[in-house]
C-alpha positions as a Markdown table, in Angstrom:
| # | Residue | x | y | z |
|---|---|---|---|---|
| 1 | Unk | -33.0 | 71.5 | 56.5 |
| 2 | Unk | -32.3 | 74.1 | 59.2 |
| 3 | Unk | -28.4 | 75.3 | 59.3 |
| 4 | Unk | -27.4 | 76.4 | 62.7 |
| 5 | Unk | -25.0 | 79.1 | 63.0 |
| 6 | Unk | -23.2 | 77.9 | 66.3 |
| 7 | Unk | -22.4 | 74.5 | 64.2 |
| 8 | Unk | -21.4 | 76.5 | 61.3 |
| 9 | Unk | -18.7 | 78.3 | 63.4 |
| 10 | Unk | -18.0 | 75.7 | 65.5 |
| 11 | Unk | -16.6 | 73.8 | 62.2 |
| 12 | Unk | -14.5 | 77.3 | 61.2 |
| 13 | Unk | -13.0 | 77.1 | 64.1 |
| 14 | Unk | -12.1 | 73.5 | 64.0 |
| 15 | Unk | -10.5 | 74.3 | 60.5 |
| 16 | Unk | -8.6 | 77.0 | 61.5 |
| 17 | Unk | -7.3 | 75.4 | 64.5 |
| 18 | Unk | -6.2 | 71.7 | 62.0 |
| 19 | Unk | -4.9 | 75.0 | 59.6 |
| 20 | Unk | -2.6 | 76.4 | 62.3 |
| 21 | Unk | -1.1 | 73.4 | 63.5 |
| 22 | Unk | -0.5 | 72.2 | 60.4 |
| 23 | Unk | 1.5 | 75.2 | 59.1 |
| 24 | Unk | 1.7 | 77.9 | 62.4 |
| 25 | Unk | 3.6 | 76.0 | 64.8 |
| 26 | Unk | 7.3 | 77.0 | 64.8 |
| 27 | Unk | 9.2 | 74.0 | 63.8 |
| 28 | Unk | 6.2 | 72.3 | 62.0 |
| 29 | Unk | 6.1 | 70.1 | 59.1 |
| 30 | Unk | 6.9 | 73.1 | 56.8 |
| 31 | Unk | 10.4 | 73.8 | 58.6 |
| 32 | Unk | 11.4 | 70.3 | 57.7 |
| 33 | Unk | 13.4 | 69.7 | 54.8 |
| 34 | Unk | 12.6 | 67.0 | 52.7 |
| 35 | Unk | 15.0 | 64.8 | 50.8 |
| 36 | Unk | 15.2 | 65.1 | 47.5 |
| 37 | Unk | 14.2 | 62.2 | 45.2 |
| 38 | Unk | 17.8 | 62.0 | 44.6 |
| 39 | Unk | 18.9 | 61.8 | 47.9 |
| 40 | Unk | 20.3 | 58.3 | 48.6 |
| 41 | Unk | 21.3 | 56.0 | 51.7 |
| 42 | Unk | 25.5 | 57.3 | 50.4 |
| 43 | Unk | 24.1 | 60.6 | 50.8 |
| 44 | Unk | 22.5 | 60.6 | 53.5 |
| 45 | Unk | 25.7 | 59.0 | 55.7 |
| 46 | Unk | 27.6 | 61.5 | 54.1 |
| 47 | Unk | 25.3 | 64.5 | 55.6 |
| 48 | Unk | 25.3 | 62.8 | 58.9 |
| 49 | Unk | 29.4 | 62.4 | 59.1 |
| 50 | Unk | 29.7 | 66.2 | 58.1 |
| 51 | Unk | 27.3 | 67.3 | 60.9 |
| 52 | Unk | 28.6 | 65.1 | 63.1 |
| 53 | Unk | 31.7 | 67.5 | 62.2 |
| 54 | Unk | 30.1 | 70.3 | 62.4 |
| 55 | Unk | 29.1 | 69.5 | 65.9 |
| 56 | Unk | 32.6 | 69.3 | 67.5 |
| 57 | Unk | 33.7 | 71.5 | 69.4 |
| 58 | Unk | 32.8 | 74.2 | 72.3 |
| 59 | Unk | 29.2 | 75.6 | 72.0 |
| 60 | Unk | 27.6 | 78.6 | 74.3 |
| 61 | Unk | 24.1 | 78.8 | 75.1 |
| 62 | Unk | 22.7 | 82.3 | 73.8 |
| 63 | Unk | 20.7 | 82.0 | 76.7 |
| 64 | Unk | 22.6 | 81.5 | 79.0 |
| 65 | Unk | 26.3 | 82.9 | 78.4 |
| 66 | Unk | 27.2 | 80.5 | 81.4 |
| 67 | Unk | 26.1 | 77.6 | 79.8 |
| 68 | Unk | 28.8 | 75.3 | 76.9 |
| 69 | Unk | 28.2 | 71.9 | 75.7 |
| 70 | Unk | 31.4 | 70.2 | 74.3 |
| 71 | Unk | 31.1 | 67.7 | 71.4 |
| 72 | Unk | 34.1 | 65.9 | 71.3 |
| 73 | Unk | 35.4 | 63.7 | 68.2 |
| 74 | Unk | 35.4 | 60.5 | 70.0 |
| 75 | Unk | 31.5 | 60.8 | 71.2 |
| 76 | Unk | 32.2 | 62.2 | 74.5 |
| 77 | Unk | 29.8 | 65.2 | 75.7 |
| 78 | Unk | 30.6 | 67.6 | 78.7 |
| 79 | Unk | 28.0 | 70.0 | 79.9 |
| 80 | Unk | 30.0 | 73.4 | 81.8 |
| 81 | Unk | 28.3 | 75.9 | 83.2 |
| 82 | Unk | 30.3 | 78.8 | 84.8 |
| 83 | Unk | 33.5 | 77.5 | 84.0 |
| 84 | Unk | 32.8 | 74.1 | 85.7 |
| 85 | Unk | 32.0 | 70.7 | 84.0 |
| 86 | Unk | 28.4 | 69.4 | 86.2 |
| 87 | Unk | 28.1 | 66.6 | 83.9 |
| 88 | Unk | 29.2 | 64.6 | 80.8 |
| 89 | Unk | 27.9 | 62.0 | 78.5 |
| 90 | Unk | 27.9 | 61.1 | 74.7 |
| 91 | Unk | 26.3 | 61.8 | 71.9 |
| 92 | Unk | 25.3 | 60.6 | 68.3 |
| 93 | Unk | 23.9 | 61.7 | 64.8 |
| 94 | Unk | 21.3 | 59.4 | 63.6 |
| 95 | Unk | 18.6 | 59.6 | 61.0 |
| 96 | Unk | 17.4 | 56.0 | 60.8 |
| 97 | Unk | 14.7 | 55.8 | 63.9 |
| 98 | Unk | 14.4 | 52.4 | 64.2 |
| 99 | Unk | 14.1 | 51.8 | 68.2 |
| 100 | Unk | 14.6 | 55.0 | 69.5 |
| 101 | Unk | 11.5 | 56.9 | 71.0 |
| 102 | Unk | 11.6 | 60.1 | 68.5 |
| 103 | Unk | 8.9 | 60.9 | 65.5 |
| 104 | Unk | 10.0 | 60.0 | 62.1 |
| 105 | Unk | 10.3 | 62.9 | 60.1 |
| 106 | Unk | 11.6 | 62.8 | 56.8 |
| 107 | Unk | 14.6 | 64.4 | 56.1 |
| 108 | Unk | 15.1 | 64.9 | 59.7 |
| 109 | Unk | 19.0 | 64.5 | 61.4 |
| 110 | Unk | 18.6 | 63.6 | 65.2 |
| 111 | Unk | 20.6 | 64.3 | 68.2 |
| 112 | Unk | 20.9 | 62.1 | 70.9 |
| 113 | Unk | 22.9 | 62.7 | 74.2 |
| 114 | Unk | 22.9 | 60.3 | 77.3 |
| 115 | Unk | 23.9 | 61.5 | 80.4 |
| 116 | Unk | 24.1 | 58.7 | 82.6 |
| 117 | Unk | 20.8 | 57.0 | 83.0 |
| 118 | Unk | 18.8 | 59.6 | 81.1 |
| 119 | Unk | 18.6 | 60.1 | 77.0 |
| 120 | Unk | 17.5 | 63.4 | 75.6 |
| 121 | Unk | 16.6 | 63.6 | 71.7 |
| 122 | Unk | 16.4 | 66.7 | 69.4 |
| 123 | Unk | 16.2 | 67.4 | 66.3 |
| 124 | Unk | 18.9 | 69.5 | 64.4 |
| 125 | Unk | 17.2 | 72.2 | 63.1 |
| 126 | Unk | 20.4 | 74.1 | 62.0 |
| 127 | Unk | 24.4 | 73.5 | 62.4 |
| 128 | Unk | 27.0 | 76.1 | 61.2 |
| 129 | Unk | 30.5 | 77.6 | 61.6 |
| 130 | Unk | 29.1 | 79.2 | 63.6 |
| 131 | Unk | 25.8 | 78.6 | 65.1 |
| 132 | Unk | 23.7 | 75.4 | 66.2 |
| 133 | Unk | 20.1 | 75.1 | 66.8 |
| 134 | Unk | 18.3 | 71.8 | 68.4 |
| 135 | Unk | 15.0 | 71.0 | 68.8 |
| 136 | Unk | 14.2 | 69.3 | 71.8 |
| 137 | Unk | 11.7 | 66.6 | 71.2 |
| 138 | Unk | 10.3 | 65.9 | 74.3 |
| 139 | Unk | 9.3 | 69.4 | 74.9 |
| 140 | Unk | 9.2 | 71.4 | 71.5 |
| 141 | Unk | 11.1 | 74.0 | 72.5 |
| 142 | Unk | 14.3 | 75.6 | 70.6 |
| 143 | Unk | 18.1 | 75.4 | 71.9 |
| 144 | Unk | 20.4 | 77.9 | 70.4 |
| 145 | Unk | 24.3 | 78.1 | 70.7 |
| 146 | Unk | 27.2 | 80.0 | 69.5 |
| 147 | Unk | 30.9 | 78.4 | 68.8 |
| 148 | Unk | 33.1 | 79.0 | 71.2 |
| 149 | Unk | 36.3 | 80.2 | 69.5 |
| 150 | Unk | 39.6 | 79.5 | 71.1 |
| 151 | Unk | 41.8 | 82.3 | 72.1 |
């Protein structure tokens, strides 16, 4: 039996490209925290209600200094840009997926905001102090803010 090269690089190729998105792609399965084996349903509410805390509050777009999102406590969601509210909405925390039209990942803690007849989804990749970062799932790409502190 004859081995072909083409074939035989045709196949590398094919592995290195399952290899890359499969551990290359920013925000890939390896950027997603798993629960632990400990991790119950107790815990897991309790991890949603503190970033649900950690979400309140004034947060500016690093790229776009313009552009703050406001979490509020009750669920309410304004969107400012230059000073001016152009929309608002409100938002949620959620990790079960049930019905809504988002992947299950494990481990993962999901954003969703409605303004008006439209739902976005992200994931939160990070929420601090100080700093928030959201995937957004429809397109892949990465939302980063700063807190706005209050003068």
């Amino acid at each position: 039996m004859k081995t072909h090269p083409i074939l035989i690089v045709i196949v590398l190729i094919a592995i290195a490209a399952v290899g890359f998105l499969y551990f290359g792609i920013p925000g890939g399965s390896q950027n997603v925290a798993a629960p632990a084996a400990s991790d119950t349903s107790a815990d897991t509410e309790q991890s949603t209600e503190a970033i649900e805390a950690g979400l309140v509050g004034a947060w500016q777009s690093t790229d776009d200094e313009k552009s703050v999102r406001i979490f509020n406590a009750d669920g309410t969601l304004s969107e400012v840009y230059d000073g001016e509210e152009i929309s608002g909405g409100s938002w949620n925390v959620f990790t079960e997926v049930g019905n809504e039209p988002v992947p299950a990942i494990p481990g993962a803690i999901y954003l969703k905001i409605v303004d008006g007849e439209e739902a976005y989804y992200f994931s939160i990749a990070e929420v601090t102090a100080g700093s928030l970062a959201l995937i957004y799932l429809d397109r892949g790409g990465v939302l980063t803010y700063t807190r706005v502190v209050a003068e």
